[in-house]
C-alpha positions as CSV (number, residue, x, y, z in Angstrom):
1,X,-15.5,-5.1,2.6
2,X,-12.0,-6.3,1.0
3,X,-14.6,-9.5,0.0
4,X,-16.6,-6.7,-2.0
5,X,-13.9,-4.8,-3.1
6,X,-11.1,-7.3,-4.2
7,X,-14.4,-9.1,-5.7
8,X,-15.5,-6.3,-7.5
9,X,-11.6,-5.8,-9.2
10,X,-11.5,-9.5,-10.5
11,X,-14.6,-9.2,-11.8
12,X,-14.0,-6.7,-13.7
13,X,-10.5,-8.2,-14.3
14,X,-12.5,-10.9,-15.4
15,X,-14.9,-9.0,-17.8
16,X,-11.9,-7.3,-19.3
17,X,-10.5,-10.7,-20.7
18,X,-14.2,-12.3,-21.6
19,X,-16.0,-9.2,-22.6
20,X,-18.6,-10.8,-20.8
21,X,-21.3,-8.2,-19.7
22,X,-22.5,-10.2,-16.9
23,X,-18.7,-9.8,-14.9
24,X,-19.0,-6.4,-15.4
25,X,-22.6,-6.0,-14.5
26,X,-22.0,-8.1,-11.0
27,X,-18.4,-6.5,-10.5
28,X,-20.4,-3.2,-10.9
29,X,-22.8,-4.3,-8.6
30,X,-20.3,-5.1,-6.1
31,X,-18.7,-1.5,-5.9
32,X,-21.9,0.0,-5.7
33,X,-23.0,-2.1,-2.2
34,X,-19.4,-0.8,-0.9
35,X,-19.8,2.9,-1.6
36,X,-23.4,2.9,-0.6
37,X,-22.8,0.6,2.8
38,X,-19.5,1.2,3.2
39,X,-18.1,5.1,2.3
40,X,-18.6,6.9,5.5
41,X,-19.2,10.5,5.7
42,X,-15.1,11.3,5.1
43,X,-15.4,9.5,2.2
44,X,-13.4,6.2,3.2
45,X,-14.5,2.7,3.6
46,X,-15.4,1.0,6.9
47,X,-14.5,-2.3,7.2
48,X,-17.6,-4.7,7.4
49,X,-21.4,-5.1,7.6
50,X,-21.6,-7.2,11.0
51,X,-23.5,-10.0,11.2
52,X,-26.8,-7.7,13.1
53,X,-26.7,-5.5,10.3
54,X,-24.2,-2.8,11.8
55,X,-21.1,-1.3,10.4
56,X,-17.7,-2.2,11.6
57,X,-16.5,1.3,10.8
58,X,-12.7,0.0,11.3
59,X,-10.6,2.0,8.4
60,X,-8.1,-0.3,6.9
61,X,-5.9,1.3,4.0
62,X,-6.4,-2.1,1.6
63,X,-9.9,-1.5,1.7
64,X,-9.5,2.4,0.6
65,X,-7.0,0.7,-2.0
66,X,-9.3,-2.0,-3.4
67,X,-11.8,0.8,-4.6
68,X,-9.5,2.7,-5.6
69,X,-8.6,0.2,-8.0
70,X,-12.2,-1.3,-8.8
71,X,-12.6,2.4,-9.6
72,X,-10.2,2.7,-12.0
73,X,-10.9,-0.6,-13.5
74,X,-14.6,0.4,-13.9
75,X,-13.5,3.9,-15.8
76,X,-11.2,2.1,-18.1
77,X,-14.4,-0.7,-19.0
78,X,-16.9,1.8,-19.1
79,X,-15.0,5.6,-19.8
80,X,-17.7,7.2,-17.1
81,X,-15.7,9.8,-15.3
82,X,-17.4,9.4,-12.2
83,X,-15.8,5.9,-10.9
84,X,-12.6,7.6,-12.2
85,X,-13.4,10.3,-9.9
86,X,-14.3,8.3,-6.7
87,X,-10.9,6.5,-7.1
88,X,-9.3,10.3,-6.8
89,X,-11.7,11.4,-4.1
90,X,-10.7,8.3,-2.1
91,X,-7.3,8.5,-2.6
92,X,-7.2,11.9,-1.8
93,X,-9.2,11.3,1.6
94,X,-6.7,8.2,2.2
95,X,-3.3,9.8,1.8
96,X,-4.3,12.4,4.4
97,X,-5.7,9.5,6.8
98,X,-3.3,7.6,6.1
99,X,0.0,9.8,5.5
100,X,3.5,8.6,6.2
101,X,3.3,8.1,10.0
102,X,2.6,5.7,12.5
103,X,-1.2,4.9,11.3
104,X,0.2,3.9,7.9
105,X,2.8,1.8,9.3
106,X,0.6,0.7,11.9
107,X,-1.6,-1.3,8.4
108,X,1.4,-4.1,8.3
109,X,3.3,-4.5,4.8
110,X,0.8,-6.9,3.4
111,X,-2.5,-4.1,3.8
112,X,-0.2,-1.5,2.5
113,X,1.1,-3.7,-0.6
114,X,-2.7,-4.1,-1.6
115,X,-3.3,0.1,-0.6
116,X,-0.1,1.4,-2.6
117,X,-0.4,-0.8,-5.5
118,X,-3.9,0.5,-6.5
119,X,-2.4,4.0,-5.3
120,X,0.2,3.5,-8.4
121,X,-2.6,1.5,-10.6
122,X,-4.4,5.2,-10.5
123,X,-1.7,7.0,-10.8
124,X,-1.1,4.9,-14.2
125,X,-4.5,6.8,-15.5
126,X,-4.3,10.1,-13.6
127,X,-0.7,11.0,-13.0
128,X,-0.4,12.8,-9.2
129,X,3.0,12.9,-7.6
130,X,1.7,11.9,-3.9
131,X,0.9,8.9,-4.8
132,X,4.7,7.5,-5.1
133,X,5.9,9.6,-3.3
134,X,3.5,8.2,-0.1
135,X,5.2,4.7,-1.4
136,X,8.7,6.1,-1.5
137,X,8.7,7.6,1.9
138,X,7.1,4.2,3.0
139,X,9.2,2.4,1.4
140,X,12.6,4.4,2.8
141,X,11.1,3.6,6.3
142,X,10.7,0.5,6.4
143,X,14.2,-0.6,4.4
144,X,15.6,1.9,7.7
145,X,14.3,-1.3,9.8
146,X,15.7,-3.7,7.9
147,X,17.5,-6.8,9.2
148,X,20.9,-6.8,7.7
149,X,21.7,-10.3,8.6
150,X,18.6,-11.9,7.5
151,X,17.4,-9.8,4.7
152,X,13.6,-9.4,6.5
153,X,12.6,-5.8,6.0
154,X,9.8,-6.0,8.9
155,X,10.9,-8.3,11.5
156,X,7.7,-8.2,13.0
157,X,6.0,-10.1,10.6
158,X,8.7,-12.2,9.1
159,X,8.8,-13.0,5.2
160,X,5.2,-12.2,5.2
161,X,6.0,-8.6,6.0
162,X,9.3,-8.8,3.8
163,X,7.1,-10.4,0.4
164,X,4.5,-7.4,0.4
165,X,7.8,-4.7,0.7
166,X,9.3,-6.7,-2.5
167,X,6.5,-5.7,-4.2
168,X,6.7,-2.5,-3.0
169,X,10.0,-1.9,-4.0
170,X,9.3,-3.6,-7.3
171,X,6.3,-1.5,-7.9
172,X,8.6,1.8,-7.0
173,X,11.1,0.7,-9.6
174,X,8.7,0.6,-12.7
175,X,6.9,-2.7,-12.5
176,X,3.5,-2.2,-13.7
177,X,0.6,-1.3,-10.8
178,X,-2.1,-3.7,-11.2
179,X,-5.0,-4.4,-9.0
């Protein structure tokens, strides 16, 4: 899935810079296999099509993330309200999965990196409040569990659990959410 859905954003990353109607055509592609392979009946994304042809129905949030953001990248090249609309629908579904408890936390900082920054990239386009405020309370969790001596904000996982909550915090203070 993330292969799909992180592949579908830089193409269309891609077909922004080129104008090249082939990147959009393939990125486009792309996020149409995931939602028709991939969006269960709740309306989020297993994880993978296994190698016999059935569905690892595993929810990660990154993968929720990454088409959220393929769908807001494919509104802005296109202007058709509907990808805009999945990207709401599946954000919507995602913060209630999700929420501000132990599944979220339970992602790791780097999956929720990737699932809040293309929470904020929508957000950018279509303003909702839950969106940072989901990163905020995440954010104000994990800085609670903070190492003072070392600086790591997740222990657990080192400075690859401390890089994604930079970005985080970055993202939180104004940086600009891209996917």
């Amino acid at each position: 899935m993330t292969a799909n859905g992180a592949s579908a954003e830089l193409g269309l990353e891609l077909g922004q810079l080129t104008g090249n109607a082939s990147d959009l055509a393939w990125a486009t592609r792309m996020y149409q296999w995931a939602v028709s392979c991939l969006r269960n009946s709740s309306g989020l994304y297993s994880d993978h099509v296994n190698a016999d042809g059935s569905v690892n129905s595993t929810i990660w949030n990154y993968n929720q993330g990454v088409m959220v953001g393929a769908g807001v990248l494919l509104y802005d090249l296109t202007g058709a309200n509907s990808y805009l609309s999945e990207a709401e629908q599946t954000a919507a579904v995602a913060l209630v999965h999700f929420g501000t408890g132990p599944t979220l936390l339970n992602q790791g900082p780097a999956f929720n990196a990737i699932y809040f920054r293309n929470l904020l990239f929508l957000n950018s386009m279509v303003p909702d409040v839950g969106y940072a405020s989901e990163a905020q309370s995440y954010g104000s969790s994990m800085w609670t569990q903070r190492q003072t001596s070392t600086g790591l904000v997740d222990p657990q996982y080192g400075v690859n659990g401390t890089a994604p909550m930079v970005e985080i915090y970055a993202l939180l203070a104004g940086s600009m959410a891209r996917p």
